[in-house]
MITIFI-307229 format. One record per residue (C-alpha): x, y, z; residue number from 1. Coordinates in steps of 0.05 Angstrom, whole numbers, plus 5000, padded with zeros to 4 digits. Example, Ala and Ser with C-alpha at 12.3 -4.5 7.8 and 13.67 -1.06 7.14 Angstrom:
2
<pt xx="5246" yy="4910" zz="5156" nr="1"/>
<pt xx="5273" yy="4979" zz="5143" nr="2"/>
***
This chain:
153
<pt xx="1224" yy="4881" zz="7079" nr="1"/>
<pt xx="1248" yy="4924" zz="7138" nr="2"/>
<pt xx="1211" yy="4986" zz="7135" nr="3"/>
<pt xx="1157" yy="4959" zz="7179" nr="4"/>
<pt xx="1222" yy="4974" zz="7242" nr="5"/>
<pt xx="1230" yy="5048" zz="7216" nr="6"/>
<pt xx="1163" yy="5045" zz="7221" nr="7"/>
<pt xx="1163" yy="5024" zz="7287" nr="8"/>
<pt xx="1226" yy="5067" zz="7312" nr="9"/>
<pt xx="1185" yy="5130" zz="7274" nr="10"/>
<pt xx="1121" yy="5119" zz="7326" nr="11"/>
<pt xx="1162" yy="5104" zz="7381" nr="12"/>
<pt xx="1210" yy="5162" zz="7372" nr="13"/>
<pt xx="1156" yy="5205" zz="7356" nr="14"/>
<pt xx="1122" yy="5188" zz="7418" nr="15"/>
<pt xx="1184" yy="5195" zz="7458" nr="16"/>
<pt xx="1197" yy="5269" zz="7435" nr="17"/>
<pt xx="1130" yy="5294" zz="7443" nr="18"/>
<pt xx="1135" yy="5271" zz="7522" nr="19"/>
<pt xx="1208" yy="5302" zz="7521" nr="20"/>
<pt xx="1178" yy="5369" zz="7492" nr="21"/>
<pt xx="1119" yy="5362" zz="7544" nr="22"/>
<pt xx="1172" yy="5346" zz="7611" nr="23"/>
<pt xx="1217" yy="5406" zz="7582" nr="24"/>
<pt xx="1158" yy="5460" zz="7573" nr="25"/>
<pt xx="1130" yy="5445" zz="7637" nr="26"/>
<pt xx="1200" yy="5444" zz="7675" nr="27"/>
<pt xx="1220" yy="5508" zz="7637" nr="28"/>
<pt xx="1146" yy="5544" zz="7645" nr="29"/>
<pt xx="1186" yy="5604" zz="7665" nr="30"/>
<pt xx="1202" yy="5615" zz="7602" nr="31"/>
<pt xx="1146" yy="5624" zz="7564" nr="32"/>
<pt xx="1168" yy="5627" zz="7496" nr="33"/>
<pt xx="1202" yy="5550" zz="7512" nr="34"/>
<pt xx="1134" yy="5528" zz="7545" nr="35"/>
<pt xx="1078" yy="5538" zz="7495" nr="36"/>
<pt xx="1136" yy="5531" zz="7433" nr="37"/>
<pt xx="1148" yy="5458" zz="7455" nr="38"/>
<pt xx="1083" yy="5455" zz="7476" nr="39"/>
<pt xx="1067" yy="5467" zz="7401" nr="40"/>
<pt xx="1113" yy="5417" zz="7386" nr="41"/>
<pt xx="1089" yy="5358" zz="7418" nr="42"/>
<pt xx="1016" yy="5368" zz="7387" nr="43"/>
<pt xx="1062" yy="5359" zz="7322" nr="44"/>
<pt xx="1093" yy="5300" zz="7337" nr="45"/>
<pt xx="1028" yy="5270" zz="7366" nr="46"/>
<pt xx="1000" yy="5289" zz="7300" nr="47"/>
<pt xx="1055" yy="5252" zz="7260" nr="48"/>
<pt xx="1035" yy="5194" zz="7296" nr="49"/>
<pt xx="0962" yy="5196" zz="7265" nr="50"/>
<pt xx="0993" yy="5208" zz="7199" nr="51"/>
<pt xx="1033" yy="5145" zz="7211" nr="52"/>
<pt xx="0971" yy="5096" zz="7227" nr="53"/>
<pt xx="0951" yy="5090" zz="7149" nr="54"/>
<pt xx="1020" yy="5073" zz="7140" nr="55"/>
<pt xx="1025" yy="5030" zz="7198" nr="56"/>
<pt xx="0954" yy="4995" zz="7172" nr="57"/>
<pt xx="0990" yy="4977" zz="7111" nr="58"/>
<pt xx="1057" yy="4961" zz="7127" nr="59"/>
<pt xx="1056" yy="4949" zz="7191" nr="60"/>
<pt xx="1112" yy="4966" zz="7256" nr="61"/>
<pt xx="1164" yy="4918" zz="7273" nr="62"/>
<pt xx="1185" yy="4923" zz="7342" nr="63"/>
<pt xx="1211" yy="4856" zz="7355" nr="64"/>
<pt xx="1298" yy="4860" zz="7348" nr="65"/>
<pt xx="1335" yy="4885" zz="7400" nr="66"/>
<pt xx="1391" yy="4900" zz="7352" nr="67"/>
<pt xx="1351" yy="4941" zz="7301" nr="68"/>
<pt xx="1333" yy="4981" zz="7371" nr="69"/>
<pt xx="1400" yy="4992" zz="7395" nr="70"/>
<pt xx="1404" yy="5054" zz="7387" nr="71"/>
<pt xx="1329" yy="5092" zz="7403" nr="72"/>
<pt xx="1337" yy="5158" zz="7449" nr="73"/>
<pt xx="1297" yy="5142" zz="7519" nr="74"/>
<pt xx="1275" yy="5208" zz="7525" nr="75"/>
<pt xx="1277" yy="5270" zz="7575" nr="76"/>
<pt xx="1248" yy="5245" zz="7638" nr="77"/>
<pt xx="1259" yy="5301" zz="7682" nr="78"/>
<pt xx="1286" yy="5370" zz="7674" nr="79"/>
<pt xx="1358" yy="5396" zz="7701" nr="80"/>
<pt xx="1364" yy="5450" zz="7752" nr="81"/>
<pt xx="1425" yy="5499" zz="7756" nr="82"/>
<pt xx="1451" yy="5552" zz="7711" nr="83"/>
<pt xx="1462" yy="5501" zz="7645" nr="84"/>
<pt xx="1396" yy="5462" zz="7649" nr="85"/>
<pt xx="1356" yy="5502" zz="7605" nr="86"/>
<pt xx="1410" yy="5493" zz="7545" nr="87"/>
<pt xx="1419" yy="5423" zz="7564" nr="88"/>
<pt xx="1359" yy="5400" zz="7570" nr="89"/>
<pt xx="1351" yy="5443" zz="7489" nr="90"/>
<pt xx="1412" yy="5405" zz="7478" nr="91"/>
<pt xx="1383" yy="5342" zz="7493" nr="92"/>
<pt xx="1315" yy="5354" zz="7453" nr="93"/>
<pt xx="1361" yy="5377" zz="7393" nr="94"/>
<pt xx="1389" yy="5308" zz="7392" nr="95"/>
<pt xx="1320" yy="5274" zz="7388" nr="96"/>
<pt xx="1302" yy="5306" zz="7334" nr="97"/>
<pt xx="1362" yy="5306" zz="7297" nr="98"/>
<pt xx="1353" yy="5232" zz="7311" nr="99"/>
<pt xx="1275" yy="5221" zz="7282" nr="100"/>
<pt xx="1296" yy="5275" zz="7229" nr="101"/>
<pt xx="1346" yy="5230" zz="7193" nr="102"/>
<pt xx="1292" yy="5169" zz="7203" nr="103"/>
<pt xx="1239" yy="5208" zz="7167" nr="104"/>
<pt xx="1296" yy="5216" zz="7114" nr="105"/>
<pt xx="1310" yy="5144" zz="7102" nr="106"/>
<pt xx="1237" yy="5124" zz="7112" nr="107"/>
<pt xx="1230" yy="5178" zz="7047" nr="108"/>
<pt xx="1275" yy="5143" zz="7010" nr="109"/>
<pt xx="1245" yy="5080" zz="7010" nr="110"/>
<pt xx="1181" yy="5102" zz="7003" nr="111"/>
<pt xx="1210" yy="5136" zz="6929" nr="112"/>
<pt xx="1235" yy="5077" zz="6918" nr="113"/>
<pt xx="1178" yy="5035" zz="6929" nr="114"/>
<pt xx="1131" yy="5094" zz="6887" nr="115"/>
<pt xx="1086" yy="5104" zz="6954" nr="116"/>
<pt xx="1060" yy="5169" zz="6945" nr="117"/>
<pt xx="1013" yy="5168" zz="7007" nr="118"/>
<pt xx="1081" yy="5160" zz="7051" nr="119"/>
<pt xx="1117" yy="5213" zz="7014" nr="120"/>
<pt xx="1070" yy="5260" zz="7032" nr="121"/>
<pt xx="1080" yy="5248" zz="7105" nr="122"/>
<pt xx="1148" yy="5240" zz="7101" nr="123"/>
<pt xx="1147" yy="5310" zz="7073" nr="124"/>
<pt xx="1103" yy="5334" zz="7127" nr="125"/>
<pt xx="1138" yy="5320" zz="7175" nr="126"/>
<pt xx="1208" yy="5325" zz="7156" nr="127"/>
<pt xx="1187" yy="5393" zz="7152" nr="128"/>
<pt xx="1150" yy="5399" zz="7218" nr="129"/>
<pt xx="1226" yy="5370" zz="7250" nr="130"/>
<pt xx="1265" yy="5426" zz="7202" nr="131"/>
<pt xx="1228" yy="5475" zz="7239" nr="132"/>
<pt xx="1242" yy="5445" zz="7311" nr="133"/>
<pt xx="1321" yy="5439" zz="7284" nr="134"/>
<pt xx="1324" yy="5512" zz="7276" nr="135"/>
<pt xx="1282" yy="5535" zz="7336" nr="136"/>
<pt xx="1321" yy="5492" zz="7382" nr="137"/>
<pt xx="1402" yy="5515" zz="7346" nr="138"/>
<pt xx="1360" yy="5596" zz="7357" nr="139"/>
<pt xx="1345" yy="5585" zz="7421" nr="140"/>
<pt xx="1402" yy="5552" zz="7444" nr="141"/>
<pt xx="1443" yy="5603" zz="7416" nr="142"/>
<pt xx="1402" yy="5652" zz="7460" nr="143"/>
<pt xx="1423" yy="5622" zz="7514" nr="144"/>
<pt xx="1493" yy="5607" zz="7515" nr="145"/>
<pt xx="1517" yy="5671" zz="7531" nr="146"/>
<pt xx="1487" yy="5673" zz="7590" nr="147"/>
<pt xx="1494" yy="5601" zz="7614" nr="148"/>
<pt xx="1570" yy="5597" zz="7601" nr="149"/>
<pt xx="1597" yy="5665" zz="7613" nr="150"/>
<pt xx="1560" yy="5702" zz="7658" nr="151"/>
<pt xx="1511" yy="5647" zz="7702" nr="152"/>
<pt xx="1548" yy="5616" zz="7770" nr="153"/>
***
């Protein structure tokens, strides 16, 4: 059985996004609708984390193969600074969740399969906590591209 590495990438990714949300809002505090919005976020993805330990008491989290690993995000570390870093740095938080949004997907699926109806209820959760991020992020992205690429030197 290899759910236990979705598992595993779900925590991980999970954890890595809320830290990415955190290092964005604080690098981007001058914009306060950014700051407390992916402040708000992170809270969400630390709270899919405690709705993954049941889960993670049963089935347990894999984290042994490099190749099943390949291809986690690492993360925002640091913010960018310039006319482009606030949609860049949205850019790059888009892509995280994008990426943990199509693992809650597939960890869905096999929980259907498998008739688990304590994991489809987090799966639903928080597939629809990271629907929500999608569009906020694709809004406020779209905010800001006029700016960034036309006008900002």
């Amino acid at each position: 059985m290899k759910l236990p590495v979705y598992i595993g990438l779900l925590d991980e990714a999970e954890a890595t996004l809320a830290s990415s949300f955190r290092v964005v809002a604080d690098g981007h505090g001058d914009e306060p609708d950014v700051h407390f919005i992916l402040q708000t976020f992170a809270k969400k993805c630390d709270a899919h984390r405690e709705a993954l330990k049941p889960v993670i008491g049963r089935y347990g989290e894999d984290v042994e193969g490099e190749e099943e690993r390949r291809l986690t995000a690492n993360g925002v570390k640091e913010v960018r600074s310039g006319p482009l870093a606030l949609m860049l740095d949205l850019q790059d938080l888009y892509v995280l969740v994008n990426h943990i949004d199509v693992t809650w997907m597939m960890v869905g699926q096999a929980a259907k399969g498998g008739r688990d109806k304590e994991l489809q209820g987090v799966v639903e959760q928080c597939e629809d906590d990271s629907e929500l991020q999608i569009r906020w992020l694709q809004t406020r992205m779209k905010q800001a591209a006029p700016q960034a690429l036309l006008v900002a030197e």
